[in-house]
Structures are given as C-alpha cells and as structure tokens.
PDB file of N, CA, C and O in Angstrom:
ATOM      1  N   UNK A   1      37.727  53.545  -6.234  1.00  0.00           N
ATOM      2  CA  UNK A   1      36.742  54.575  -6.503  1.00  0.00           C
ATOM      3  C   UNK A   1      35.440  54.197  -5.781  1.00  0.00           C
ATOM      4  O   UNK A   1      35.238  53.022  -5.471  1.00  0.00           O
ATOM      5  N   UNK A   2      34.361  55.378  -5.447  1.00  0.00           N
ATOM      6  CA  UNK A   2      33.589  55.063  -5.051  1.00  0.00           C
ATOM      7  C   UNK A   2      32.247  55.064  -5.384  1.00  0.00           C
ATOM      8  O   UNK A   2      32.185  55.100  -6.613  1.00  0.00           O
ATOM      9  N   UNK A   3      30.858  55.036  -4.768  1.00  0.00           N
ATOM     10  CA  UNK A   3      29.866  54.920  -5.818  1.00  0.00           C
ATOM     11  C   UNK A   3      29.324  56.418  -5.340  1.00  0.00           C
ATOM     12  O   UNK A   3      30.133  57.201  -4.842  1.00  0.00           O
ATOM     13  N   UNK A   4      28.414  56.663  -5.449  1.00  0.00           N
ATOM     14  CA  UNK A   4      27.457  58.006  -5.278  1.00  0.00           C
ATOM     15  C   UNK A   4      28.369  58.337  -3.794  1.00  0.00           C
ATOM     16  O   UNK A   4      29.188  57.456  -3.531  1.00  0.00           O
ATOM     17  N   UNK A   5      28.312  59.379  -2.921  1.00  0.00           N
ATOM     18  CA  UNK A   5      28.537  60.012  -2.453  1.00  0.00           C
ATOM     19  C   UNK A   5      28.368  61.089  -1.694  1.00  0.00           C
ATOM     20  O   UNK A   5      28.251  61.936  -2.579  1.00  0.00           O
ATOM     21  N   UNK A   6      28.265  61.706  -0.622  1.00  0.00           N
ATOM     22  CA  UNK A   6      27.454  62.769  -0.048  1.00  0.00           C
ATOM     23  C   UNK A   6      28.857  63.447   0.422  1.00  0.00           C
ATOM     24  O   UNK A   6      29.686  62.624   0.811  1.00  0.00           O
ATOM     25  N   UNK A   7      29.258  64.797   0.451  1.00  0.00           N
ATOM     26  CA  UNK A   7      29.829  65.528   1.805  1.00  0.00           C
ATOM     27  C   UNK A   7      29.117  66.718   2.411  1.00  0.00           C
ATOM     28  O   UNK A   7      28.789  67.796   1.916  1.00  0.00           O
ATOM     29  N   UNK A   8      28.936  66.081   3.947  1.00  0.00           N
ATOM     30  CA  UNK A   8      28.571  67.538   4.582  1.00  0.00           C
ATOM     31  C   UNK A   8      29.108  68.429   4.783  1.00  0.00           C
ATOM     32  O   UNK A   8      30.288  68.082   4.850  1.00  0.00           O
ATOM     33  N   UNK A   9      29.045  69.322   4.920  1.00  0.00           N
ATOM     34  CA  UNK A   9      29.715  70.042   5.343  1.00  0.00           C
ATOM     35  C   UNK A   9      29.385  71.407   6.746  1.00  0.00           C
ATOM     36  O   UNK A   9      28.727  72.399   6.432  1.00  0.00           O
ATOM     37  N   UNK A  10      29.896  71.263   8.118  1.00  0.00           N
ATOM     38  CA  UNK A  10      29.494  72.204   9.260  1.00  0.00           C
ATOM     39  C   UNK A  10      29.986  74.011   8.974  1.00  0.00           C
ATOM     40  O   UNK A  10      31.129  74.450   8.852  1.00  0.00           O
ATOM     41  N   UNK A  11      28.927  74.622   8.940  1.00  0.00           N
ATOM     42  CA  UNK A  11      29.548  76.160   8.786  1.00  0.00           C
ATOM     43  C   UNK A  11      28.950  76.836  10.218  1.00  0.00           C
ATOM     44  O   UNK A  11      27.895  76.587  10.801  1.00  0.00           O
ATOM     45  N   UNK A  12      29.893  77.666  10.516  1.00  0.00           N
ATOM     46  CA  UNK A  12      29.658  78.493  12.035  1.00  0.00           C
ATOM     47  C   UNK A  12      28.529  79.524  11.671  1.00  0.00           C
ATOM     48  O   UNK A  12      28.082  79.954  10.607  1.00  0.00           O
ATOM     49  N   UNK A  13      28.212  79.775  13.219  1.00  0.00           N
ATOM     50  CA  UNK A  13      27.078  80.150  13.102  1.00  0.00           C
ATOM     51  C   UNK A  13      26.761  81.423  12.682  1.00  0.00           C
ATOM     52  O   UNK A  13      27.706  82.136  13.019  1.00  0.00           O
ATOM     53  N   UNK A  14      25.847  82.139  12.069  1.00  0.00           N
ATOM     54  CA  UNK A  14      26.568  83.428  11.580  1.00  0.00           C
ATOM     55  C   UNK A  14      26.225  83.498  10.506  1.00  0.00           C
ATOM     56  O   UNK A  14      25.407  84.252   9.979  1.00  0.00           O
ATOM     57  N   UNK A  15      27.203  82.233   9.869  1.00  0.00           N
ATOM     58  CA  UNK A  15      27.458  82.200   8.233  1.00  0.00           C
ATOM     59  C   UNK A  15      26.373  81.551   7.449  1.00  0.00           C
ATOM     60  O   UNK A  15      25.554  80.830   8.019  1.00  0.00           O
ATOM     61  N   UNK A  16      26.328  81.784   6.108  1.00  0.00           N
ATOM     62  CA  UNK A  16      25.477  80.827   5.249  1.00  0.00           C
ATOM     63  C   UNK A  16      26.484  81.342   3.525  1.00  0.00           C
ATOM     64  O   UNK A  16      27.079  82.336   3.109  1.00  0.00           O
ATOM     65  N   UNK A  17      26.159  79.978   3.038  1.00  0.00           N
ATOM     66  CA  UNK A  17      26.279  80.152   1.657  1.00  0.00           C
ATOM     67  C   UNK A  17      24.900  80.115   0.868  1.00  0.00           C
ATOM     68  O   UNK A  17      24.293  79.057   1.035  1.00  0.00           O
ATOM     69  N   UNK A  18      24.302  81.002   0.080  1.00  0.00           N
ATOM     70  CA  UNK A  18      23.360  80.768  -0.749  1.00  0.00           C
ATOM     71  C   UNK A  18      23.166  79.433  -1.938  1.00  0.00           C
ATOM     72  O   UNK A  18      23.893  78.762  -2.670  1.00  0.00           O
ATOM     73  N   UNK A  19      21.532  79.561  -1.556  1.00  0.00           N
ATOM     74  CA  UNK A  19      21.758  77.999  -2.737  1.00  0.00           C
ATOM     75  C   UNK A  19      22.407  78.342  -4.175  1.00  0.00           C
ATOM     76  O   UNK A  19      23.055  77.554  -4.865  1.00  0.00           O
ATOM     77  N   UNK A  20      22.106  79.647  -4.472  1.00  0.00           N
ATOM     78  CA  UNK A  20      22.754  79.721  -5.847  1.00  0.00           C
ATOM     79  C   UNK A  20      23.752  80.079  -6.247  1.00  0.00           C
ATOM     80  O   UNK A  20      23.814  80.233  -7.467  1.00  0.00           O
ATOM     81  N   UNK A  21      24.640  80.293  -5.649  1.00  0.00           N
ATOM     82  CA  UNK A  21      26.158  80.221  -4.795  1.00  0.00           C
ATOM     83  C   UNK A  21      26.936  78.974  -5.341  1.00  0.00           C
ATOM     84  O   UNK A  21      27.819  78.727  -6.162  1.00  0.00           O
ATOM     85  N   UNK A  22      25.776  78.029  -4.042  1.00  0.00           N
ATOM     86  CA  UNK A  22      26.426  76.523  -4.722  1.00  0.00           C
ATOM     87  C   UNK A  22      25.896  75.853  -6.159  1.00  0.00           C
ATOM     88  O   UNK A  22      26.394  74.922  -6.792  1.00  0.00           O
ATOM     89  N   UNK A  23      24.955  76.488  -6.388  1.00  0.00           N
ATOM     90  CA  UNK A  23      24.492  75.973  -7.803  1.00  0.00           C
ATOM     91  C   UNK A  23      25.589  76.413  -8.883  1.00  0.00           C
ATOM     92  O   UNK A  23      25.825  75.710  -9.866  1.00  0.00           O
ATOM     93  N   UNK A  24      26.179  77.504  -8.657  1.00  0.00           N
ATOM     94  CA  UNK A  24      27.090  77.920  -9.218  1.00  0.00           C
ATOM     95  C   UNK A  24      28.244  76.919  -9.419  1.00  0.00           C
ATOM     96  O   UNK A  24      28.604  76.414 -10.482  1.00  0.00           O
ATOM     97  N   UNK A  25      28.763  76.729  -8.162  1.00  0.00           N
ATOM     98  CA  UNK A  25      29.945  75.567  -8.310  1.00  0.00           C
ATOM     99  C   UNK A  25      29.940  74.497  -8.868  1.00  0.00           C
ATOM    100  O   UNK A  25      30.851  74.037  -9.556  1.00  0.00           O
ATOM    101  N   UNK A  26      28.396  73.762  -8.500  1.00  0.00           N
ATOM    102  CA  UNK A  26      28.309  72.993  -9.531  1.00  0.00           C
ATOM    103  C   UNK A  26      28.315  72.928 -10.839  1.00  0.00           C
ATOM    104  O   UNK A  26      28.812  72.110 -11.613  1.00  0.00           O
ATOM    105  N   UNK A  27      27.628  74.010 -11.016  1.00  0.00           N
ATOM    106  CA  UNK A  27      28.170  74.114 -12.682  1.00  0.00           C
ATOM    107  C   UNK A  27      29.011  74.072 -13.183  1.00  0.00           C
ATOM    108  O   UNK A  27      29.223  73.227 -14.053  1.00  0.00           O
ATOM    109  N   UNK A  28      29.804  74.942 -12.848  1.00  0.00           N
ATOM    110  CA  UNK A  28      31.293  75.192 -12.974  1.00  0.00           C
ATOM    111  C   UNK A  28      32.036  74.427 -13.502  1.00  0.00           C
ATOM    112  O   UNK A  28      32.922  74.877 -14.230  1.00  0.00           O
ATOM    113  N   UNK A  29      31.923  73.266 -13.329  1.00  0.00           N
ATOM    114  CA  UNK A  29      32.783  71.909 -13.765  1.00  0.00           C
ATOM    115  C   UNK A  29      33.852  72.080 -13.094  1.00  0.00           C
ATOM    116  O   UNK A  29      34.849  71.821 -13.768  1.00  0.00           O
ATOM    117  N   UNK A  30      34.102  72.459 -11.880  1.00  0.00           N
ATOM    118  CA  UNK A  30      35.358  72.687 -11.296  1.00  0.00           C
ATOM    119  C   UNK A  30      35.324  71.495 -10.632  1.00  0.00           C
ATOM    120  O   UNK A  30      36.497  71.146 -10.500  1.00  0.00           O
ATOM    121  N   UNK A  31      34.534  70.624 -10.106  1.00  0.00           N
ATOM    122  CA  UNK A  31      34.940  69.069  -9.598  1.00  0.00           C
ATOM    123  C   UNK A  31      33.818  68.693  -9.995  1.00  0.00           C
ATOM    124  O   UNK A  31      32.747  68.997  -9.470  1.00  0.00           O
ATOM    125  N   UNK A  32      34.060  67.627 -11.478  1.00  0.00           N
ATOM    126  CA  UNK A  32      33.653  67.222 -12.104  1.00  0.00           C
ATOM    127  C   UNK A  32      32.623  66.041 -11.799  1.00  0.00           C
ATOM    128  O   UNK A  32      31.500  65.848 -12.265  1.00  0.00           O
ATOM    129  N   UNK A  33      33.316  65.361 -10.928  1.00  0.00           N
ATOM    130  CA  UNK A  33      31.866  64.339 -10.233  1.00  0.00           C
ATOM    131  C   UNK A  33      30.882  65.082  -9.427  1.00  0.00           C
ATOM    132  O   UNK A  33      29.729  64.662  -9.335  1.00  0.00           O
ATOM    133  N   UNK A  34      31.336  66.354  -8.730  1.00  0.00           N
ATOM    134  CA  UNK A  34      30.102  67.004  -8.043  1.00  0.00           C
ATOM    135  C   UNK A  34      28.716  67.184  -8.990  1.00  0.00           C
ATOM    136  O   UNK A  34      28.756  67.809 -10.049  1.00  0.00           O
ATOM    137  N   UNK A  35      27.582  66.605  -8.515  1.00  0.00           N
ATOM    138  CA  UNK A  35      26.500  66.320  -8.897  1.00  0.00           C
ATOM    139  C   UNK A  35      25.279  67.685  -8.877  1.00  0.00           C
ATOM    140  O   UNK A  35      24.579  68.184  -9.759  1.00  0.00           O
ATOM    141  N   UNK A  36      25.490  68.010  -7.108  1.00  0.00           N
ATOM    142  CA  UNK A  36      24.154  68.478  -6.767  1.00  0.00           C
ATOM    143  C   UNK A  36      24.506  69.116  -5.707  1.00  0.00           C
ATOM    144  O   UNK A  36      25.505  68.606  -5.199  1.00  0.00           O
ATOM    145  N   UNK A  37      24.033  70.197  -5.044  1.00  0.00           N
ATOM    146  CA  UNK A  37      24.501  70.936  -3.527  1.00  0.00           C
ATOM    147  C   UNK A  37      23.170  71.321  -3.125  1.00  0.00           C
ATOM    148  O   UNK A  37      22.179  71.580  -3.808  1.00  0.00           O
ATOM    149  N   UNK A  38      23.365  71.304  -1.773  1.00  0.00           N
ATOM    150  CA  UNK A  38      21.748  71.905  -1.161  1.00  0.00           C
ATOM    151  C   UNK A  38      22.807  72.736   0.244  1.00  0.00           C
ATOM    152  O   UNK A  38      23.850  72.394   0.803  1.00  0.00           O
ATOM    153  N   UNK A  39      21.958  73.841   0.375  1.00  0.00           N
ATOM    154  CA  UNK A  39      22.250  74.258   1.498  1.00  0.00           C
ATOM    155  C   UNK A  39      21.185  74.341   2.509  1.00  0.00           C
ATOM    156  O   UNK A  39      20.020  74.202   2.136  1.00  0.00           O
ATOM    157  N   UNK A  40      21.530  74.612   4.089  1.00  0.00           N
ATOM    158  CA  UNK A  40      20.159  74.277   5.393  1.00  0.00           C
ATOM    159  C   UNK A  40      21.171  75.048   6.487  1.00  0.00           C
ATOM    160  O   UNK A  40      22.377  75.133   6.256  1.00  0.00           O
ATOM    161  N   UNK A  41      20.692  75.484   7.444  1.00  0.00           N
ATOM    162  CA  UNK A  41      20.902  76.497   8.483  1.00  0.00           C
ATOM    163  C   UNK A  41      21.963  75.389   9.085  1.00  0.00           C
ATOM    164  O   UNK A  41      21.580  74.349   9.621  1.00  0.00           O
ATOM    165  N   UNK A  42      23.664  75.831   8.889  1.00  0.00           N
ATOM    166  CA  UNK A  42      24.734  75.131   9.649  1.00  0.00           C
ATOM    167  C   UNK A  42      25.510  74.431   9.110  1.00  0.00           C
ATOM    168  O   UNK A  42      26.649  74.256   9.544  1.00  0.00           O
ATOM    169  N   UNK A  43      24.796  73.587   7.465  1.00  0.00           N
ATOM    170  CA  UNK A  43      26.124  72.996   6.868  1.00  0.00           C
ATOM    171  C   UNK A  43      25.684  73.033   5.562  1.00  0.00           C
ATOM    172  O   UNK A  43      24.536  73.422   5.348  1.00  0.00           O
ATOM    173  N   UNK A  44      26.221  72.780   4.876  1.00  0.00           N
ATOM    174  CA  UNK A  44      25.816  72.693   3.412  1.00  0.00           C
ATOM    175  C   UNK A  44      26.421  71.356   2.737  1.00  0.00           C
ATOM    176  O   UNK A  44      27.573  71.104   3.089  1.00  0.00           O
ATOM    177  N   UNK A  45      25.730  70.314   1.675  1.00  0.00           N
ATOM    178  CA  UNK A  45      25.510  69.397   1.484  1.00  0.00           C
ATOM    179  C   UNK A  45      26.111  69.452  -0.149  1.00  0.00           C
ATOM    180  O   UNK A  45      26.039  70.457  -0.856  1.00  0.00           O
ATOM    181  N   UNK A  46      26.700  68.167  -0.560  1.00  0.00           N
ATOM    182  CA  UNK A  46      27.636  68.522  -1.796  1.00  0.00           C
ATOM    183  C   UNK A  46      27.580  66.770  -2.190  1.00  0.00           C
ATOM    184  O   UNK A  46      27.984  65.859  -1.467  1.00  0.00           O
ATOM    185  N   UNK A  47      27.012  66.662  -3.421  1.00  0.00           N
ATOM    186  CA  UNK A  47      26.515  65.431  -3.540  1.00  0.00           C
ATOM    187  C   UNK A  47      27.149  65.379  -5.078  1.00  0.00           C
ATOM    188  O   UNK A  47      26.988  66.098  -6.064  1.00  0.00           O
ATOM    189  N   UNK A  48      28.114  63.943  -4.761  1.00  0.00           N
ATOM    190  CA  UNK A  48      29.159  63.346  -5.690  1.00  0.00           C
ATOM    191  C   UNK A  48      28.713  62.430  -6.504  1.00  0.00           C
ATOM    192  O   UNK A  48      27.914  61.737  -5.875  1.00  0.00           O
ATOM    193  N   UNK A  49      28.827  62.044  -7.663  1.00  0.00           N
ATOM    194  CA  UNK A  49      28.711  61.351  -8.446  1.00  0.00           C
ATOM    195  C   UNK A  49      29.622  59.602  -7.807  1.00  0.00           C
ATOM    196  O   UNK A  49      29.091  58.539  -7.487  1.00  0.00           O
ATOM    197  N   UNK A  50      31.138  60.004  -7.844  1.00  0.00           N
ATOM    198  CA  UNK A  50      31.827  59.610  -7.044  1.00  0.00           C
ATOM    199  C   UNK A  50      32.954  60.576  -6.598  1.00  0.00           C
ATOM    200  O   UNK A  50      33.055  61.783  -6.815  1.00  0.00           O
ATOM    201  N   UNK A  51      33.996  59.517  -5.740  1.00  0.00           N
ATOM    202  CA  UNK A  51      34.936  59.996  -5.317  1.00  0.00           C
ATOM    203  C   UNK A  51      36.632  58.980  -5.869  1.00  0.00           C
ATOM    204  O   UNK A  51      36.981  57.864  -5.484  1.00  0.00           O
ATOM    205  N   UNK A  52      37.052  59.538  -6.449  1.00  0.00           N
ATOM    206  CA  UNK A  52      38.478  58.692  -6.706  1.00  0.00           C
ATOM    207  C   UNK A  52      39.397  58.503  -5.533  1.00  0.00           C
ATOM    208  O   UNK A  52      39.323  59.384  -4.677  1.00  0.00           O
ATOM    209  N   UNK A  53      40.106  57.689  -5.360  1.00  0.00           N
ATOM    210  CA  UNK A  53      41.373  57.972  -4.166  1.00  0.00           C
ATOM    211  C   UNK A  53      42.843  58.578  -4.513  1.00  0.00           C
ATOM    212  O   UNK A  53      44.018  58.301  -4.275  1.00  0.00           O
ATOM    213  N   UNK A  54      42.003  59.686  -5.298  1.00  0.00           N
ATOM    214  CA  UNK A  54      43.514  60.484  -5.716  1.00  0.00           C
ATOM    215  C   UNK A  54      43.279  61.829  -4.712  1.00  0.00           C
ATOM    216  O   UNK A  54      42.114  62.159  -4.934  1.00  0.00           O
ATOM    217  N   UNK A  55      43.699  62.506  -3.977  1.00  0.00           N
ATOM    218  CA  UNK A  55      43.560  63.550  -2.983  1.00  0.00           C
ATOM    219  C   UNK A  55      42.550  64.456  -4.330  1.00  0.00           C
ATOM    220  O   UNK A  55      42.486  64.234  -5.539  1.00  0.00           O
ATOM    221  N   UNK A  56      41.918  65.429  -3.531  1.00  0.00           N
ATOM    222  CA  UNK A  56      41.405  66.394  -4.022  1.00  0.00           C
ATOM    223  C   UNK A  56      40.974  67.427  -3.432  1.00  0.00           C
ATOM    224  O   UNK A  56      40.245  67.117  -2.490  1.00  0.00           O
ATOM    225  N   UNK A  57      41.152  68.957  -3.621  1.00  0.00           N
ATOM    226  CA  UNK A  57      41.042  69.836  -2.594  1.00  0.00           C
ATOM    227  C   UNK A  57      39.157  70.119  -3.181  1.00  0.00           C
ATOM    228  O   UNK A  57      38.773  69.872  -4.324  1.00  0.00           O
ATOM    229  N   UNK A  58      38.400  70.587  -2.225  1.00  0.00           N
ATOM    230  CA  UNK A  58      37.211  70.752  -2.194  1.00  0.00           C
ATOM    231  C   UNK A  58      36.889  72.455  -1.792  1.00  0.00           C
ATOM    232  O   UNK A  58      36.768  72.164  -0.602  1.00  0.00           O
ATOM    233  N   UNK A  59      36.758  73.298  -1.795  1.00  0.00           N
ATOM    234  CA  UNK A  59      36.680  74.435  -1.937  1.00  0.00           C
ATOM    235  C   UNK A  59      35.334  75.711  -1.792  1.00  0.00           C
ATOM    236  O   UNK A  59      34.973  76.067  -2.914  1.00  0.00           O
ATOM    237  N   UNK A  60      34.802  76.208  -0.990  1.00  0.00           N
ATOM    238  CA  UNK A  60      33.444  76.763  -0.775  1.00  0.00           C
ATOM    239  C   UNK A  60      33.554  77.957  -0.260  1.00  0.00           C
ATOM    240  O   UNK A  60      34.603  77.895   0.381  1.00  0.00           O
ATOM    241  N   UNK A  61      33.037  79.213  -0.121  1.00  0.00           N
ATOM    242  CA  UNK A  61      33.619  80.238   0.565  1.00  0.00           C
ATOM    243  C   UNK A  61      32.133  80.630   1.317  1.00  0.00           C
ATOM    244  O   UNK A  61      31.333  80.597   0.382  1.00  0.00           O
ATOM    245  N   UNK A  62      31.482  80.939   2.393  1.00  0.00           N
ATOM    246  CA  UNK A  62      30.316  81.282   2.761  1.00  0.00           C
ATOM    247  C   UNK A  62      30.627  82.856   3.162  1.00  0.00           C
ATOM    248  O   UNK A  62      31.660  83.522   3.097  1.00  0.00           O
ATOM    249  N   UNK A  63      29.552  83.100   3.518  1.00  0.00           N
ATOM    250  CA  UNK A  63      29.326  84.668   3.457  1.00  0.00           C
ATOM    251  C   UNK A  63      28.901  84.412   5.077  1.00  0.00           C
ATOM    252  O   UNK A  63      28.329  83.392   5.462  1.00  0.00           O
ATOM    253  N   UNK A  64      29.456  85.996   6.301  1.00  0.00           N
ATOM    254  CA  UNK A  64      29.465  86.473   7.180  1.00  0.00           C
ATOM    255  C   UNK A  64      27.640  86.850   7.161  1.00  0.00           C
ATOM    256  O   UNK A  64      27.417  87.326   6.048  1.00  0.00           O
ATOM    257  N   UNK A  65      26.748  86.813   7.720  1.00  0.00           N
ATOM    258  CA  UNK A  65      25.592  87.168   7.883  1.00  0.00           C
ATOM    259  C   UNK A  65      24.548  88.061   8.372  1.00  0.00           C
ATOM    260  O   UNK A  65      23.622  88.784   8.008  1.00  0.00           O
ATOM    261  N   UNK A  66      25.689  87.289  10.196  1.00  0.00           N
ATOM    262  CA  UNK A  66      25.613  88.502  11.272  1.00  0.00           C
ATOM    263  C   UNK A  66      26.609  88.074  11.927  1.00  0.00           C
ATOM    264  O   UNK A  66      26.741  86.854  11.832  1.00  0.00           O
ATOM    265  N   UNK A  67      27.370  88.592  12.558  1.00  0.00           N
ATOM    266  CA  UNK A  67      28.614  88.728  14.143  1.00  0.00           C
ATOM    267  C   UNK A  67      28.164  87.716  15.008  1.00  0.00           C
ATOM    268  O   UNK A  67      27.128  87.669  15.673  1.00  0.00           O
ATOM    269  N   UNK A  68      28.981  87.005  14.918  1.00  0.00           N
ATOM    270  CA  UNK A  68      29.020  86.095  16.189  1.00  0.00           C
ATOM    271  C   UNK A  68      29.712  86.047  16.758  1.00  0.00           C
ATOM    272  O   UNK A  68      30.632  86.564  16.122  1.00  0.00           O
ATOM    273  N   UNK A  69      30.314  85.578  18.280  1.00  0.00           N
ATOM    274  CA  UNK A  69      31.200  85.474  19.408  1.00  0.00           C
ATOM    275  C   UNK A  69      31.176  83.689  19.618  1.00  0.00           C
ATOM    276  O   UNK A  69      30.290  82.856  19.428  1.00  0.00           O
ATOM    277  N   UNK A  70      32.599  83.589  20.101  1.00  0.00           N
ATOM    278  CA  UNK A  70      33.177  82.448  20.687  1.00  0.00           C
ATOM    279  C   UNK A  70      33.151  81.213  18.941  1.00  0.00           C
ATOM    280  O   UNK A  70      32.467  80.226  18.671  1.00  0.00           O
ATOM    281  N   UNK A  71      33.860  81.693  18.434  1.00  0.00           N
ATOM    282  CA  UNK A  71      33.548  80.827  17.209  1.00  0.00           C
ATOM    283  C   UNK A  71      34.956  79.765  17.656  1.00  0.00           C
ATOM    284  O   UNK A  71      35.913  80.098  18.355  1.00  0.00           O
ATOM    285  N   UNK A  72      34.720  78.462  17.026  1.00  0.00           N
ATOM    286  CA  UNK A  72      35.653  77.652  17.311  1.00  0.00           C
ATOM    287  C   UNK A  72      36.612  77.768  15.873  1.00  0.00           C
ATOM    288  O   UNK A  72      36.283  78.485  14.928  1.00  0.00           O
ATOM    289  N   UNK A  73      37.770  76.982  15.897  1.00  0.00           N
ATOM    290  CA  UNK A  73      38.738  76.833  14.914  1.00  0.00           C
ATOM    291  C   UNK A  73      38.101  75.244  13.992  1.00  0.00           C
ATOM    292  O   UNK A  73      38.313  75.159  12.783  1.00  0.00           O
ATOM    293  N   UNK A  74      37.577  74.457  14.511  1.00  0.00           N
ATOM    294  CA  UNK A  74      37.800  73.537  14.064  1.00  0.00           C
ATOM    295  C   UNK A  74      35.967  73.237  13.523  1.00  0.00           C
ATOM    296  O   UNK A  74      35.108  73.166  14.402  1.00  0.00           O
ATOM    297  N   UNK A  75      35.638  73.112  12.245  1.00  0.00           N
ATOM    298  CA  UNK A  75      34.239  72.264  12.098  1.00  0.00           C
ATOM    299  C   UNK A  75      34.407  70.785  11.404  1.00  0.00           C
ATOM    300  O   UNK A  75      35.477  70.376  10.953  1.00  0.00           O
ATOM    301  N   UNK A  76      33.099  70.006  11.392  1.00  0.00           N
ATOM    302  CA  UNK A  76      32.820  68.543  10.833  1.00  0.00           C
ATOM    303  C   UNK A  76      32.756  69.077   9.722  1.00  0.00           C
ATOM    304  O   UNK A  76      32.591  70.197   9.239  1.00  0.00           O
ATOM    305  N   UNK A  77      32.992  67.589   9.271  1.00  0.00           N
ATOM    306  CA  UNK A  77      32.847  67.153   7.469  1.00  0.00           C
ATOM    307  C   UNK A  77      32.674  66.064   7.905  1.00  0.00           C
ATOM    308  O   UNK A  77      33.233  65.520   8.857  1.00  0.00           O
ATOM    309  N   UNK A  78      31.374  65.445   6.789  1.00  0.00           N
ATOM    310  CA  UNK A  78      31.454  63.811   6.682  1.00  0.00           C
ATOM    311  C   UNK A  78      30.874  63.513   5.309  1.00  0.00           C
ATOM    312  O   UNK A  78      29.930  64.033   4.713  1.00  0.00           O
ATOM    313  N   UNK A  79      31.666  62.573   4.989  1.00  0.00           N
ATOM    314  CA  UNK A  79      31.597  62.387   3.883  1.00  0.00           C
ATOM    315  C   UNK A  79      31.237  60.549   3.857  1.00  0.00           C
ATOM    316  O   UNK A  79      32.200  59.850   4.173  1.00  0.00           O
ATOM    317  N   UNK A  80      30.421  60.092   3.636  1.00  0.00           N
ATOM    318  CA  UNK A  80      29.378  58.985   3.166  1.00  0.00           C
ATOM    319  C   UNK A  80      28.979  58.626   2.076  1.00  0.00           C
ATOM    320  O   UNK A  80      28.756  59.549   1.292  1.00  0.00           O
ATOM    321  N   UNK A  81      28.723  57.176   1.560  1.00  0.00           N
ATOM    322  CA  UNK A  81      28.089  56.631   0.618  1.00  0.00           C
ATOM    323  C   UNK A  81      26.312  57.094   0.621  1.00  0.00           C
ATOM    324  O   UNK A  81      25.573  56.940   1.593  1.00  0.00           O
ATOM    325  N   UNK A  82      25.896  57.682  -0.724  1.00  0.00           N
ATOM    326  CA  UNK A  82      24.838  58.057  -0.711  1.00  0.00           C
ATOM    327  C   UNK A  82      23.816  57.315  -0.630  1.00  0.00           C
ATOM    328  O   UNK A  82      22.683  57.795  -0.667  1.00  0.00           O
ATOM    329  N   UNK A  83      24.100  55.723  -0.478  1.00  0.00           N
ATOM    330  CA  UNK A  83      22.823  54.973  -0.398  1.00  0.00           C
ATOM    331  C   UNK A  83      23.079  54.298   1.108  1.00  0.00           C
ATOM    332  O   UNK A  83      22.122  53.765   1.668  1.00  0.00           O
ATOM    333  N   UNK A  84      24.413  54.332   1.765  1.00  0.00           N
ATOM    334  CA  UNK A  84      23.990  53.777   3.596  1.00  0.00           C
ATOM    335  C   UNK A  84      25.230  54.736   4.404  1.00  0.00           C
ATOM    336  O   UNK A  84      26.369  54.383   4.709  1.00  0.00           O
ATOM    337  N   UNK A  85      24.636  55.906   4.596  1.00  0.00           N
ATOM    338  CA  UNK A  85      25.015  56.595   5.306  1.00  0.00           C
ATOM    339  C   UNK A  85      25.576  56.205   6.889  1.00  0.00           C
ATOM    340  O   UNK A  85      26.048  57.156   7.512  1.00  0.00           O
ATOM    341  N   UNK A  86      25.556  54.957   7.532  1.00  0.00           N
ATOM    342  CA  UNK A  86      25.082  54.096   8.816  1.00  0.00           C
ATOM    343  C   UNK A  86      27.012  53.858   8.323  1.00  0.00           C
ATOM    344  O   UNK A  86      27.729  53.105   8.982  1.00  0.00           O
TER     345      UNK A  86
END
C-alpha cells in the first residue's frame, strides 16, 4: 500500500470537467481513499489518501466544450507519491 498519492490526469482539448463535477465524485464514496480533486485547463487532479495494489478502475466523464480537430487516441496519467513527485 501506499502513502498519500496524486493522479493526473490529461483531457483533450476542447474538454473540461467542472470542479463540482469532481467534488461530486468525491463525495460519493465511490473510491473511498479519494481525498480531494481540483480541476485546471487540460487535466484534472485526483488526490488519494492511498492506493492499495489490488487493481482498481478509476472513472471520470468530462464534458465536450467546443469542437476540436485532430484529437489523438491516447492521453497521460501519472500517478505519484504526494510528498516527492521527482
């Protein structure tokens, strides 16, 4: 298991999820170590209490904004210890 925790997360361009969106999820108790979420123009930020090494699906849906062209298939995630990101 791990200690505190961060995942980023990359969203195409276009898109955004609202902060209260993710404030929502957090509440939710739907993944129970999720702590805290912030969102910022491109990825949105999902801050763990911890993380176990049992698989777990992670789940977010963002909203279309405006039309964009040439979108890729593939975005980042990184997921880091919240005190040395390095």
């Amino acid at each position: 298991m791990s200690g505190a925790a961060v995942l980023e997360v990359e969203i195409p361009t276009g898109y955004h999820l609202l902060e209260s969106e993710a404030t929502k999820i957090v509440q939710s108790g739907v993944h129970p170590t999720l702590q805290d979420a912030r969102t910022i123009e491109g990825k949105t930020i999902w801050f763990f209490d911890h993380i176990t090494s049992e698989w777990t699906c992670f789940n977010h849906t963002v909203q279309r904004w405006f039309p964009v062209a040439n979108m890729t298939l593939y975005r980042q995630a990184f997921l880091y210890d919240a005190f040395a990101r390095g």
